[in-house]
C-alpha positions in Angstrom: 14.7 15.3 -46.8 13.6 18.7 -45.1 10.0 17.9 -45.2 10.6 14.3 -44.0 12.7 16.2 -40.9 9.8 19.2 -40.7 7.2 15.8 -40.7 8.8 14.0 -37.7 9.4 17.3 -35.8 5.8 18.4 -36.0 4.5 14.9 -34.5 7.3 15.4 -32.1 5.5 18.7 -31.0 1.7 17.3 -31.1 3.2 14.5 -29.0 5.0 16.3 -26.0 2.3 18.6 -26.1 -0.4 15.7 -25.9 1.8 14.7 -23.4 1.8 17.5 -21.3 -1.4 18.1 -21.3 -2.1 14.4 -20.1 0.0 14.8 -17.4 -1.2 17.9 -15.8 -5.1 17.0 -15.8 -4.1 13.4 -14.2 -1.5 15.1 -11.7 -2.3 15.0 -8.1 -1.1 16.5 -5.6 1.2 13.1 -4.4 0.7 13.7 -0.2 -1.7 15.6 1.9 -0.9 19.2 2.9 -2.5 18.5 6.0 -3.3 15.8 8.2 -6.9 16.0 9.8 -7.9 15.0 13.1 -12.0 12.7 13.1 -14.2 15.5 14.8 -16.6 12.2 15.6 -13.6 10.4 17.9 -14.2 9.6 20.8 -18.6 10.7 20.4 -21.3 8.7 20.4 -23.6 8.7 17.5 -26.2 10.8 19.2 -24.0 13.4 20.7 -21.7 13.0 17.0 -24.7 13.8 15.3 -25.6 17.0 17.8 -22.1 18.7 17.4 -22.5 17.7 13.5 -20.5 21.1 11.6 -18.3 21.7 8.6 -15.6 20.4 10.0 -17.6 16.6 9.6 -17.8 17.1 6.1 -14.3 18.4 6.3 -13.4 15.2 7.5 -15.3 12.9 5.3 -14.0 14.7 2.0 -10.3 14.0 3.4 -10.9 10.6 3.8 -12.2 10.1 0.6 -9.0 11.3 -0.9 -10.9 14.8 -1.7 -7.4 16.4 -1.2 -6.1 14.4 -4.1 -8.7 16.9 -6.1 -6.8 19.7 -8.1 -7.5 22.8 -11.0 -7.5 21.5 -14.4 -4.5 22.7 -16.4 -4.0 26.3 -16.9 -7.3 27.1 -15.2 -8.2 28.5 -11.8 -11.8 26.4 -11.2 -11.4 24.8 -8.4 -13.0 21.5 -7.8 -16.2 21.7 -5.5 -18.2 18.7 -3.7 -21.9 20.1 -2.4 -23.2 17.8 0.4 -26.7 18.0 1.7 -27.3 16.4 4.8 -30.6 16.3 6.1 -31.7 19.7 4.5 -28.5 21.2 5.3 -25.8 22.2 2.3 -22.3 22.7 2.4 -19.8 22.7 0.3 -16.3 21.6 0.2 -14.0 23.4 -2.1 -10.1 22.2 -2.4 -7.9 24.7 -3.0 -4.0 23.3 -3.2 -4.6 20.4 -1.5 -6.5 21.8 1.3 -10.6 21.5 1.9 -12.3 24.2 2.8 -15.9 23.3 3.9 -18.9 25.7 4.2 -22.4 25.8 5.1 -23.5 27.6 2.2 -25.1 26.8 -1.6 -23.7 27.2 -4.8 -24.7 26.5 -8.6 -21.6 25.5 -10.2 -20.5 22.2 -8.2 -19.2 19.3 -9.8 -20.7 16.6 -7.9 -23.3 16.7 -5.2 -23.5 14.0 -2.2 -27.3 13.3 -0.6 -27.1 11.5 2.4 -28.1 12.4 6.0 -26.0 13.2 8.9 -26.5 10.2 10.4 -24.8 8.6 8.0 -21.8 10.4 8.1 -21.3 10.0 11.4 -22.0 6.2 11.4 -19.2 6.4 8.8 -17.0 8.5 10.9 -17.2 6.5 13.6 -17.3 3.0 11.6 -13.8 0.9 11.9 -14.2 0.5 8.0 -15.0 4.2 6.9 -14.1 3.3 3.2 -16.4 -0.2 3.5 -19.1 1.8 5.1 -19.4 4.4 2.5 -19.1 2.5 -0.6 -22.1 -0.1 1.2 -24.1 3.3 1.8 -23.6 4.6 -1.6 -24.5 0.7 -2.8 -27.6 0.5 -1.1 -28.5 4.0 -2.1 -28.6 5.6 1.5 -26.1 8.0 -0.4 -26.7 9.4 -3.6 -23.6 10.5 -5.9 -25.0 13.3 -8.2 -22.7 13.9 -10.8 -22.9 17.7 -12.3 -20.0 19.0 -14.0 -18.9 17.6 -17.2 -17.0 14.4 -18.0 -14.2 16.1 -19.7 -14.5 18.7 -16.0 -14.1 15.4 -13.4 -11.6 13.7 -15.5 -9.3 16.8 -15.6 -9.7 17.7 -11.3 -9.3 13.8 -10.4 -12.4 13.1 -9.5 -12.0 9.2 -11.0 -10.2 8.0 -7.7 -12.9 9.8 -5.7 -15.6 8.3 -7.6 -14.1 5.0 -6.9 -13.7 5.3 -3.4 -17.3 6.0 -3.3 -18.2 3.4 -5.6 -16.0 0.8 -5.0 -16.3 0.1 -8.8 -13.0 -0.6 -11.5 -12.6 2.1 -13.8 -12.0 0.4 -16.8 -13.8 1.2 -20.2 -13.9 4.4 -21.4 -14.3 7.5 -19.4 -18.7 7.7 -20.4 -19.2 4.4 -19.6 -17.5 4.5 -15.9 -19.2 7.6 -14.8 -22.4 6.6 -16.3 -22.8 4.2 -13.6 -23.7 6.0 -10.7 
């Protein structure tokens, strides 16, 4: 009977832990810490494009739910998104909930975005931001460059990310979905 008891409370064990750890590389943080305010409001696209700065790519990464984006359990690696823009890089890291974008290059992103600045703005400035991105990404205007490992993006959230980008279902297993890009 005591190995029976010592049995069931060792599965007990493997399961909350399982548990646990499941939980804390799928949480996200529930609500933004910040609200941020379109730098492209109220521009046209030439005069957008001009003024184009960090806090563009600030913007963009916010309202692809970039925020969402946390450490992996127990770790301190923050999640980072490199965007090059026209020859330009910067990189967004997320730290808490809050992006921090700067023009700068790194070597240990997770994902990197190619686009142009045009097409941020045209984004930025598009009634249908999340329709305009996933059609640029569709049509290839944007390139989604994935960097880290599967095992990395699953445990920082990147899934809803890569489906606001995308626009595509994430069902099958975890290989298959970010295969697609």
């Amino acid at each position: 009977m005591r190995k029976f008891s010592l049995i069931i409370a060792i599965i007990l064990i493997i399961i909350l832990i399982g548990g646990m750890f499941f939980y804390f590389t799928t949480a996200s943080p529930k609500k933004s810490g910040e609200e941020m305010r379109n730098p492209a409001s109220n521009l046209g696209e030439e005069q957008a494009i001009l003024q184009f700065n960090p806090e563009y790519i600030d913007y963009l990464v916010y309202s692809i739910g970039g925020w969402r984006l946390h450490n992996p359990a127990l770790s301190d690696d923050t999640p980072k998104i490199k965007i090059i823009a026209d020859g330009d890089t910067y990189v967004s890291e997320i730290i808490n909930g809050k992006i921090s974008t700067e023009k700068k290059d790194i070597e240990n992103e997770d994902i990197i975005i190619r686009t142009t600045k045009k097409e941020i703005v045209d984004s930025l400035i598009s009634n249908d931001m999340g329709g305009w991105i996933k059609q640029s990404v569709q049509e290839r205007r944007t390139i989604v460059e994935l960097k880290a490992s599967y095992t990395t993006l699953f445990s920082k959230g990147y899934l809803s990310l890569y489906k606001e980008l995308t626009g595509k279902s994430f069902t099958g297993s975890t290989i298959r979905i970010f295969g697609q890009v």
